[in-house]
C-alpha positions in Angstrom: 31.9 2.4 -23.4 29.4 -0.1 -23.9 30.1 -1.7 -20.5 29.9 1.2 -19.0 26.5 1.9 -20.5 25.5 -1.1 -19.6 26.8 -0.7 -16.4 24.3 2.7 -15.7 21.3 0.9 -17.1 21.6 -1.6 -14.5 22.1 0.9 -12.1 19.0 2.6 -13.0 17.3 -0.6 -13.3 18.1 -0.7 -9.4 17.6 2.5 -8.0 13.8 2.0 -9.9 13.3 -0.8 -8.1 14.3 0.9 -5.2 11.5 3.4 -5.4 9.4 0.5 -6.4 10.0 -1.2 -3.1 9.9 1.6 -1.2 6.2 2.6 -3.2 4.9 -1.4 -2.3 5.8 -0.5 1.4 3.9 2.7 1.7 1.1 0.9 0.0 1.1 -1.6 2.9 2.0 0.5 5.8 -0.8 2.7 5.2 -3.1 -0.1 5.0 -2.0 -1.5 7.8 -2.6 2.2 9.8 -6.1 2.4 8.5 -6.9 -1.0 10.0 -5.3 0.5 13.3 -7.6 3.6 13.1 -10.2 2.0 12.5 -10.1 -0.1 15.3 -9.4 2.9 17.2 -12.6 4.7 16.4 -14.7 1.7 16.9 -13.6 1.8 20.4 -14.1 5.1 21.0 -17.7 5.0 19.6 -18.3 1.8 22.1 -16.5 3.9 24.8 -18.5 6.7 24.5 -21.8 4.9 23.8 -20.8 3.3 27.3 -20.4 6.5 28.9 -24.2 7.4 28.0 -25.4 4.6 29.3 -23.4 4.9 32.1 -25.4 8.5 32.6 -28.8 6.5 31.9 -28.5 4.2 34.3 -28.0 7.1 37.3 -31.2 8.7 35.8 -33.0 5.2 35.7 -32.0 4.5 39.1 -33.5 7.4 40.5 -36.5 6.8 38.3 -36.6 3.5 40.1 -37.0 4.8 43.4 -39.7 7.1 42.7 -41.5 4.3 41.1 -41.6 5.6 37.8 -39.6 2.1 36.1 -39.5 -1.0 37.7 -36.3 -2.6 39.0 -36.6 -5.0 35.9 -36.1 -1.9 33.5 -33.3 -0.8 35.5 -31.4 -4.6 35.0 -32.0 -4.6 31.5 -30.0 -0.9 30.9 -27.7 -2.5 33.2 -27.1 -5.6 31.2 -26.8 -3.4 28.1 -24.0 -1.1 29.3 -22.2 -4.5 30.1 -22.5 -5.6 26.6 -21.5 -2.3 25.5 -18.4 -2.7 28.0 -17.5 -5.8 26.5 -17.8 -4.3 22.6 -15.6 -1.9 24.1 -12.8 -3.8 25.6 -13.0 -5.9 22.6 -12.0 -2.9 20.1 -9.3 -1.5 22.3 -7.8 -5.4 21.8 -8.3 -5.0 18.6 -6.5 -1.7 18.2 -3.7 -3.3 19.7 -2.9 -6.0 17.8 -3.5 -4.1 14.5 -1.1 -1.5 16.3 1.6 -4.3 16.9 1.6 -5.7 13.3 2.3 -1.8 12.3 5.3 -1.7 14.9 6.1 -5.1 13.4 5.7 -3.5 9.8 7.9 -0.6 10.6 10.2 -2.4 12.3 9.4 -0.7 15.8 10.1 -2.2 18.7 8.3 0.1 21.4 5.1 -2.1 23.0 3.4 0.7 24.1 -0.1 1.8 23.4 -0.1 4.7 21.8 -2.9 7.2 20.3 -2.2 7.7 16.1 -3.2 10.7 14.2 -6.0 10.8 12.1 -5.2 9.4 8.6 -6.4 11.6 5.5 -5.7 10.1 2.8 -5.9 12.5 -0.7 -6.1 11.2 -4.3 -2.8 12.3 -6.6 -3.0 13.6 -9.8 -2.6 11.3 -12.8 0.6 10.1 -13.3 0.1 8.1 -16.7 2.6 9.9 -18.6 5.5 9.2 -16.2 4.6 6.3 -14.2 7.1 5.0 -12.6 5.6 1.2 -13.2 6.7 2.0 -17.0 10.0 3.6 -16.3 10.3 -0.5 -15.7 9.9 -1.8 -19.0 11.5 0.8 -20.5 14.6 0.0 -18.3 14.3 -3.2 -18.9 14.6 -3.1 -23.0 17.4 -1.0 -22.7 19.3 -3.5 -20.8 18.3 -6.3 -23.4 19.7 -3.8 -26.1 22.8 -3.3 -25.1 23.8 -6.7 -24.2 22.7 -7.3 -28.0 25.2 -4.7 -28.6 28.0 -6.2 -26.4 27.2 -9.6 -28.2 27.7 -8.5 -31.6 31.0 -6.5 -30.7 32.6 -9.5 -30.8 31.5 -10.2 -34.5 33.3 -6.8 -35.7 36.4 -7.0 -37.0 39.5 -6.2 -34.6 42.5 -4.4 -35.4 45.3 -4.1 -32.7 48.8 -3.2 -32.5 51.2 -4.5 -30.2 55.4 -3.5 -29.1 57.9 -4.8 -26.9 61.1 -4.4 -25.9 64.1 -6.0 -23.7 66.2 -8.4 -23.6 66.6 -11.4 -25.2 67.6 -14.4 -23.2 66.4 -17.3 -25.5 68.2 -16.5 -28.4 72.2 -17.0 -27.3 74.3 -17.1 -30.5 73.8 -13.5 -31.2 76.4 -11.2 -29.3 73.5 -7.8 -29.3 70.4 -9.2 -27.7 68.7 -6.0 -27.2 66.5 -5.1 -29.0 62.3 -4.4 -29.8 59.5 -6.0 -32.0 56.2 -4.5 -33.3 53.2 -5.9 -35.1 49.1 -6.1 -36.2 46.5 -8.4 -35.2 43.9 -8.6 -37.5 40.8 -11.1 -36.3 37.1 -11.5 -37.6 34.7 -14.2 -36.8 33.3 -14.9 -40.0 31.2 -18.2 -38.8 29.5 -19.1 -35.7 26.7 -21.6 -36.4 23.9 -19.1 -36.7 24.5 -18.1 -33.0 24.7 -14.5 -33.9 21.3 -14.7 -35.4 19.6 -17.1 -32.6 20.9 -14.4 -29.9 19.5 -11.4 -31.9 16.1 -13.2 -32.7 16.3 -14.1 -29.0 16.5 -10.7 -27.9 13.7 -9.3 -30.4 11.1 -12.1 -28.8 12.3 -10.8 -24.8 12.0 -7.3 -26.4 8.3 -8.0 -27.9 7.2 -9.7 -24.4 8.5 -6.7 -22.3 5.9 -4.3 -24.6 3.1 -7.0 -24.5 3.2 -6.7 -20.8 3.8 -3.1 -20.5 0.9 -2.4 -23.1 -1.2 -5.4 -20.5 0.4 -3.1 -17.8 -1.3 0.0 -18.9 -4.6 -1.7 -19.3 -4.7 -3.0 -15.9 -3.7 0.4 -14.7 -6.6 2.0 -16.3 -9.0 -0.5 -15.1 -8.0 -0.4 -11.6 -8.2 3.2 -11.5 -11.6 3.5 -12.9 -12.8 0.7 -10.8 -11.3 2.1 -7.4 -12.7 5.9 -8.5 -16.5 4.7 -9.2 -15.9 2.3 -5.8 -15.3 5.9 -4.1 -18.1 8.1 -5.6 -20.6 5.0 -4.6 -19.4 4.6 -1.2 -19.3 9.4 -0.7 -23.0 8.9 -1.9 -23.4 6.1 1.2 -21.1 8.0 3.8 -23.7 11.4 3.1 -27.1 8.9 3.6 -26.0 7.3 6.7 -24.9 10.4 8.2 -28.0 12.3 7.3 -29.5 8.9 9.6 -27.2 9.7 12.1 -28.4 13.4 12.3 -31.8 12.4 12.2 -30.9 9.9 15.1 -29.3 12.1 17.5 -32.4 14.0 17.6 -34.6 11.1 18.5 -32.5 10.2 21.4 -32.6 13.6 23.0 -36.3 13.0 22.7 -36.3 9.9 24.0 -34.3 11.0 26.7 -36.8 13.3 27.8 -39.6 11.0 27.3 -37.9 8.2 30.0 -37.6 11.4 32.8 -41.2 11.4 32.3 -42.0 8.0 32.1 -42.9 7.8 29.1 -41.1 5.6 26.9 -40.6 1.8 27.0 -36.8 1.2 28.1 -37.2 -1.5 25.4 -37.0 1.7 23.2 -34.5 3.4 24.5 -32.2 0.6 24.3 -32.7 -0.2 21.0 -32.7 2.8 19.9 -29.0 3.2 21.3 -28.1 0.0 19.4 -28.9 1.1 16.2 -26.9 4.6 16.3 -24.0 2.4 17.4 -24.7 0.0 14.0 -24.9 3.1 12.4 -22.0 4.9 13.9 -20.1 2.2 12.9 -21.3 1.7 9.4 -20.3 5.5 9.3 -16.8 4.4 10.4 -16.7 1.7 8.0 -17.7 3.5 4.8 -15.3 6.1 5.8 -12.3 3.8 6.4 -13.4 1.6 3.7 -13.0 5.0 1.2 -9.8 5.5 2.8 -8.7 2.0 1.7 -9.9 2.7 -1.3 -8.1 5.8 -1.8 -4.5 4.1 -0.7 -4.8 1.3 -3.1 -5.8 4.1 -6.2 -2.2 5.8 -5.6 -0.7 2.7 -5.5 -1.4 2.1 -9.0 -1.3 5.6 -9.8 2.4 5.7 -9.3 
Protein backbone atom coordinates (compact mmCIF):
# COMPACT_ATOMS: atom_id res chain seq x y z
CA UNK A 1 0.00 0.00 0.00
CA UNK A 2 2.45 2.47 0.66
CA UNK A 3 4.26 1.83 -2.64
CA UNK A 4 1.41 2.04 -4.27
CA UNK A 5 0.66 5.40 -2.82
CA UNK A 6 3.64 6.45 -3.51
CA UNK A 7 3.49 5.17 -6.74
CA UNK A 8 0.08 7.68 -7.64
CA UNK A 9 1.77 10.66 -6.14
CA UNK A 10 4.41 10.39 -8.60
CA UNK A 11 2.03 9.85 -11.14
CA UNK A 12 0.30 12.99 -10.34
CA UNK A 13 3.43 14.61 -9.88
CA UNK A 14 3.82 13.92 -13.72
CA UNK A 15 0.71 14.32 -15.29
CA UNK A 16 1.05 18.20 -13.37
CA UNK A 17 3.98 18.66 -15.03
CA UNK A 18 2.46 17.69 -18.00
CA UNK A 19 -0.09 20.44 -17.92
CA UNK A 20 2.72 22.54 -16.77
CA UNK A 21 4.58 22.06 -20.00
CA UNK A 22 1.88 22.14 -21.99
CA UNK A 23 0.79 25.82 -20.02
CA UNK A 24 4.85 27.10 -20.72
CA UNK A 25 4.17 26.26 -24.49
CA UNK A 26 0.94 28.13 -24.97
CA UNK A 27 2.59 30.95 -23.17
CA UNK A 28 5.26 30.95 -25.84
CA UNK A 29 3.34 30.09 -28.94
CA UNK A 30 1.13 32.84 -28.36
CA UNK A 31 3.92 35.12 -28.02
CA UNK A 32 5.50 34.04 -30.80
CA UNK A 33 1.85 34.62 -33.01
CA UNK A 34 1.52 38.20 -31.69
CA UNK A 35 5.05 39.00 -32.93
CA UNK A 36 3.78 37.34 -36.34
CA UNK A 37 0.59 39.63 -36.36
CA UNK A 38 2.21 42.28 -35.64
CA UNK A 39 4.44 42.22 -38.27
CA UNK A 40 1.55 41.53 -40.40
CA UNK A 41 -0.34 44.66 -39.61
CA UNK A 42 2.67 46.81 -39.94
CA UNK A 43 2.81 45.76 -43.51
CA UNK A 44 -0.44 46.15 -44.23
CA UNK A 45 -0.45 49.75 -42.87
CA UNK A 46 2.81 50.44 -45.10
CA UNK A 47 0.91 48.61 -47.95
CA UNK A 48 -1.89 50.57 -47.84
CA UNK A 49 -0.18 53.94 -46.97
CA UNK A 50 1.59 52.93 -50.37
CA UNK A 51 -1.41 52.55 -52.22
CA UNK A 52 -2.43 56.37 -51.32
CA UNK A 53 0.43 57.55 -52.42
CA UNK A 54 0.29 55.59 -55.27
CA UNK A 55 -3.26 57.57 -56.02
CA UNK A 56 -1.37 60.95 -55.11
CA UNK A 57 1.11 60.64 -57.40
CA UNK A 58 -1.66 60.18 -60.55
CA UNK A 59 -3.31 63.31 -59.14
CA UNK A 60 0.16 65.14 -58.89
CA UNK A 61 1.04 64.18 -62.17
CA UNK A 62 -1.79 65.65 -63.75
CA UNK A 63 -1.37 68.64 -61.57
CA UNK A 64 2.03 68.77 -63.15
CA UNK A 65 0.94 69.20 -66.51
CA UNK A 66 -1.42 71.88 -65.88
CA UNK A 67 1.26 73.66 -64.17
CA UNK A 68 -0.15 73.80 -60.92
CA UNK A 69 3.17 71.77 -59.08
CA UNK A 70 6.43 71.70 -60.41
CA UNK A 71 8.05 68.56 -61.64
CA UNK A 72 10.32 68.87 -58.48
CA UNK A 73 7.10 68.32 -56.27
CA UNK A 74 6.09 65.48 -58.30
CA UNK A 75 9.91 63.61 -57.61
CA UNK A 76 9.73 64.20 -54.09
CA UNK A 77 6.00 62.22 -53.70
CA UNK A 78 7.68 59.90 -55.96
CA UNK A 79 10.73 59.33 -53.80
CA UNK A 80 8.30 58.94 -50.75
CA UNK A 81 6.17 56.23 -52.09
CA UNK A 82 9.56 54.39 -52.76
CA UNK A 83 10.52 54.72 -49.16
CA UNK A 84 7.13 53.64 -48.28
CA UNK A 85 7.70 50.55 -50.77
CA UNK A 86 10.71 49.67 -49.12
CA UNK A 87 9.02 50.00 -45.32
CA UNK A 88 6.64 47.79 -46.90
CA UNK A 89 8.73 44.95 -48.34
CA UNK A 90 10.61 45.15 -45.26
CA UNK A 91 7.48 44.20 -42.92
CA UNK A 92 6.25 41.50 -45.22
CA UNK A 93 10.11 39.93 -44.49
CA UNK A 94 9.56 40.44 -41.28
CA UNK A 95 6.24 38.59 -41.13
CA UNK A 96 7.87 35.83 -42.55
CA UNK A 97 10.55 35.10 -40.50
CA UNK A 98 8.39 35.61 -37.34
CA UNK A 99 5.90 33.26 -39.27
CA UNK A 100 8.83 30.54 -39.70
CA UNK A 101 9.98 30.54 -36.01
CA UNK A 102 6.04 29.81 -35.22
CA UNK A 103 6.12 26.83 -37.85
CA UNK A 104 9.45 26.01 -36.15
CA UNK A 105 7.59 26.38 -32.71
CA UNK A 106 4.79 24.15 -33.67
CA UNK A 107 6.69 21.92 -35.27
CA UNK A 108 5.15 22.69 -38.85
CA UNK A 109 6.86 22.04 -41.61
CA UNK A 110 4.73 23.82 -44.45
CA UNK A 111 6.98 27.02 -45.89
CA UNK A 112 4.27 28.74 -47.17
CA UNK A 113 3.09 32.23 -46.50
CA UNK A 114 0.04 32.25 -45.14
CA UNK A 115 -2.50 35.01 -43.70
CA UNK A 116 -3.21 34.28 -39.58
CA UNK A 117 -6.35 35.24 -37.88
CA UNK A 118 -6.58 37.98 -35.76
CA UNK A 119 -5.43 37.19 -32.17
CA UNK A 120 -7.75 38.35 -29.15
CA UNK A 121 -6.41 37.62 -26.37
CA UNK A 122 -9.03 37.85 -23.11
CA UNK A 123 -7.98 38.04 -19.39
CA UNK A 124 -9.21 34.75 -17.18
CA UNK A 125 -10.65 34.86 -14.09
CA UNK A 126 -8.53 34.48 -10.90
CA UNK A 127 -7.35 31.25 -10.41
CA UNK A 128 -5.58 31.76 -6.89
CA UNK A 129 -7.41 29.22 -5.10
CA UNK A 130 -6.53 26.35 -7.48
CA UNK A 131 -3.52 27.28 -9.32
CA UNK A 132 -2.14 24.85 -10.76
CA UNK A 133 1.59 26.38 -9.96
CA UNK A 134 0.55 25.19 -6.24
CA UNK A 135 -0.93 21.91 -7.05
CA UNK A 136 3.17 21.66 -7.39
CA UNK A 137 4.32 22.08 -4.07
CA UNK A 138 1.59 20.42 -2.65
CA UNK A 139 2.53 17.30 -4.87
CA UNK A 140 5.68 17.60 -4.10
CA UNK A 141 5.42 17.36 0.02
CA UNK A 142 3.30 14.47 -0.39
CA UNK A 143 5.98 12.68 -2.14
CA UNK A 144 8.58 13.68 0.55
CA UNK A 145 5.95 12.24 3.14
CA UNK A 146 5.52 9.14 2.11
CA UNK A 147 9.02 8.18 1.33
CA UNK A 148 9.34 9.27 5.21
CA UNK A 149 6.76 6.73 5.64
CA UNK A 150 8.42 3.90 3.51
CA UNK A 151 11.69 4.71 5.47
CA UNK A 152 10.39 4.23 8.87
CA UNK A 153 8.40 0.92 7.83
CA UNK A 154 11.42 -0.63 8.08
CA UNK A 155 11.91 0.37 11.84
CA UNK A 156 8.47 -1.42 12.80
CA UNK A 157 8.63 -4.55 14.06
CA UNK A 158 8.03 -7.56 11.63
CA UNK A 159 6.15 -10.65 12.37
CA UNK A 160 6.06 -13.43 9.62
CA UNK A 161 5.22 -16.88 9.38
CA UNK A 162 6.68 -19.29 7.09
CA UNK A 163 5.72 -23.47 5.92
CA UNK A 164 7.13 -25.95 3.78
CA UNK A 165 6.86 -29.21 2.76
CA UNK A 166 8.60 -32.13 0.67
CA UNK A 167 10.99 -34.23 0.68
CA UNK A 168 13.90 -34.60 2.45
CA UNK A 169 17.04 -35.59 0.58
CA UNK A 170 19.82 -34.43 3.04
CA UNK A 171 18.81 -36.20 5.92
CA UNK A 172 19.43 -40.17 4.82
CA UNK A 173 19.37 -42.35 7.99
CA UNK A 174 15.74 -41.80 8.55
CA UNK A 175 13.56 -44.43 6.51
CA UNK A 176 10.16 -41.53 6.28
CA UNK A 177 11.60 -38.44 4.77
CA UNK A 178 8.44 -36.81 4.12
CA UNK A 179 7.39 -34.55 5.91
CA UNK A 180 6.60 -30.42 6.59
CA UNK A 181 8.08 -27.62 9.00
CA UNK A 182 6.46 -24.32 10.14
CA UNK A 183 7.77 -21.29 12.11
CA UNK A 184 7.85 -17.24 13.24
CA UNK A 185 10.23 -14.64 12.31
CA UNK A 186 10.21 -12.02 14.63
CA UNK A 187 12.74 -8.84 13.61
CA UNK A 188 13.06 -5.15 14.97
CA UNK A 189 15.84 -2.78 14.36
CA UNK A 190 16.29 -1.38 17.58
CA UNK A 191 19.62 0.72 16.57
CA UNK A 192 20.72 2.47 13.55
CA UNK A 193 23.18 5.26 14.37
CA UNK A 194 20.64 8.06 14.59
CA UNK A 195 19.85 7.44 10.84
CA UNK A 196 16.16 7.24 11.45
CA UNK A 197 16.28 10.69 13.05
CA UNK A 198 18.86 12.39 10.40
CA UNK A 199 16.33 11.12 7.51
CA UNK A 200 13.21 12.42 9.33
CA UNK A 201 14.90 15.82 10.30
CA UNK A 202 16.05 15.68 6.60
CA UNK A 203 12.73 15.47 5.35
CA UNK A 204 11.17 18.27 7.72
CA UNK A 205 13.98 20.87 6.35
CA UNK A 206 13.00 19.62 2.28
CA UNK A 207 9.36 19.93 3.67
CA UNK A 208 9.98 23.69 5.21
CA UNK A 209 11.87 24.73 1.82
CA UNK A 210 8.96 23.50 -0.44
CA UNK A 211 6.40 25.99 1.74
CA UNK A 212 9.16 28.88 1.75
CA UNK A 213 8.99 28.72 -1.95
CA UNK A 214 5.42 28.14 -2.40
CA UNK A 215 4.59 31.05 0.16
CA UNK A 216 7.75 33.16 -2.31
CA UNK A 217 5.56 31.54 -5.16
CA UNK A 218 2.39 33.18 -4.22
CA UNK A 219 4.03 36.52 -3.64
CA UNK A 220 5.53 36.66 -7.01
CA UNK A 221 2.21 35.62 -8.35
CA UNK A 222 0.56 38.49 -6.90
CA UNK A 223 3.06 40.96 -7.93
CA UNK A 224 3.21 40.00 -11.44
CA UNK A 225 -0.36 40.10 -11.77
CA UNK A 226 -0.78 43.55 -10.37
CA UNK A 227 2.10 44.79 -12.26
CA UNK A 228 0.92 43.26 -15.79
CA UNK A 229 -2.99 44.61 -14.84
CA UNK A 230 -1.85 48.46 -14.07
CA UNK A 231 0.73 47.90 -17.36
CA UNK A 232 -2.74 47.22 -19.28
CA UNK A 233 -5.06 49.99 -17.87
CA UNK A 234 -1.88 52.60 -18.70
CA UNK A 235 -1.32 51.41 -21.99
CA UNK A 236 -6.10 51.22 -22.78
CA UNK A 237 -5.69 54.93 -21.61
CA UNK A 238 -2.71 55.40 -24.51
CA UNK A 239 -4.44 53.11 -27.18
CA UNK A 240 -7.83 55.65 -26.66
CA UNK A 241 -5.37 59.06 -27.05
CA UNK A 242 -3.59 57.98 -30.03
CA UNK A 243 -6.60 56.89 -31.77
CA UNK A 244 -8.50 60.00 -30.98
CA UNK A 245 -5.03 61.53 -33.05
CA UNK A 246 -5.63 59.19 -35.54
CA UNK A 247 -9.39 60.35 -35.94
CA UNK A 248 -8.36 63.85 -35.83
CA UNK A 249 -5.69 62.94 -38.56
CA UNK A 250 -7.73 61.36 -41.05
CA UNK A 251 -9.73 64.43 -41.33
CA UNK A 252 -6.78 66.63 -41.97
CA UNK A 253 -5.65 64.57 -44.85
CA UNK A 254 -9.02 64.65 -46.66
CA UNK A 255 -8.41 68.38 -46.35
CA UNK A 256 -5.20 68.39 -47.38
CA UNK A 257 -6.17 66.34 -50.20
CA UNK A 258 -8.41 68.86 -51.46
CA UNK A 259 -6.17 71.67 -50.77
CA UNK A 260 -3.21 70.07 -53.28
CA UNK A 261 -6.27 69.67 -56.30
CA UNK A 262 -6.34 73.32 -55.79
CA UNK A 263 -2.90 74.12 -55.36
CA UNK A 264 -2.94 75.05 -52.33
CA UNK A 265 -0.79 73.20 -50.07
CA UNK A 266 2.95 72.71 -49.89
CA UNK A 267 3.72 68.92 -50.98
CA UNK A 268 6.20 69.36 -48.18
CA UNK A 269 2.93 69.12 -46.13
CA UNK A 270 1.25 66.66 -47.55
CA UNK A 271 4.12 64.39 -47.25
CA UNK A 272 4.64 64.87 -43.88
CA UNK A 273 1.67 64.79 -42.91
CA UNK A 274 1.33 61.09 -44.40
CA UNK A 275 4.45 60.19 -42.32
CA UNK A 276 3.10 60.96 -39.13
CA UNK A 277 -0.32 58.98 -39.52
CA UNK A 278 1.92 56.06 -40.48
CA UNK A 279 4.12 56.83 -36.88
CA UNK A 280 0.94 57.01 -35.47
CA UNK A 281 -0.75 54.02 -37.16
CA UNK A 282 1.91 52.22 -36.01
CA UNK A 283 2.22 53.33 -32.48
CA UNK A 284 -1.62 52.35 -32.53
CA UNK A 285 -0.35 48.86 -33.60
CA UNK A 286 2.20 48.76 -31.03
CA UNK A 287 0.21 49.72 -28.01
CA UNK A 288 -2.37 47.29 -29.09
CA UNK A 289 -0.05 44.34 -29.57
CA UNK A 290 2.02 45.41 -26.80
CA UNK A 291 -1.53 44.96 -24.51
CA UNK A 292 -1.85 41.76 -26.13
CA UNK A 293 1.51 40.71 -24.88
CA UNK A 294 0.63 41.89 -21.88
CA UNK A 295 -2.47 40.11 -21.60
CA UNK A 296 -0.63 36.53 -22.55
CA UNK A 297 2.05 36.75 -19.97
CA UNK A 298 -0.96 37.76 -17.08
CA UNK A 299 -2.60 34.14 -17.78
CA UNK A 300 0.50 32.65 -17.71
CA UNK A 301 0.87 33.36 -14.19
CA UNK A 302 -2.68 33.24 -13.64
CA UNK A 303 -2.73 29.50 -14.14
Amino acid sequence: QSYSKQAEIQSQINDNNIKLTEHELEMLVSRQYILCEMAWQQSLISKNLLYELKEQVQIMKKLVEHAIYKQSDLMLLQIETDNFNIEYEKNLASYKQNLSDLNLICGISDTSTVELENADFKIRPDTITQSQFLTKYKLDILNIAAQQDLFNRKYRPQLSLFANAGLNSVYLPSVNRLGFATGINFTWNIFDGNQRKIQNDKSIIQMQTIEFEKQNFINKYQTNKNKYLSQIKTIDKQIKIVEKQLMEYDKLIKLYKYQMQQGLISIMDVKNVIKDISAKKQENLRLKMQKQMLINSYNYWNY
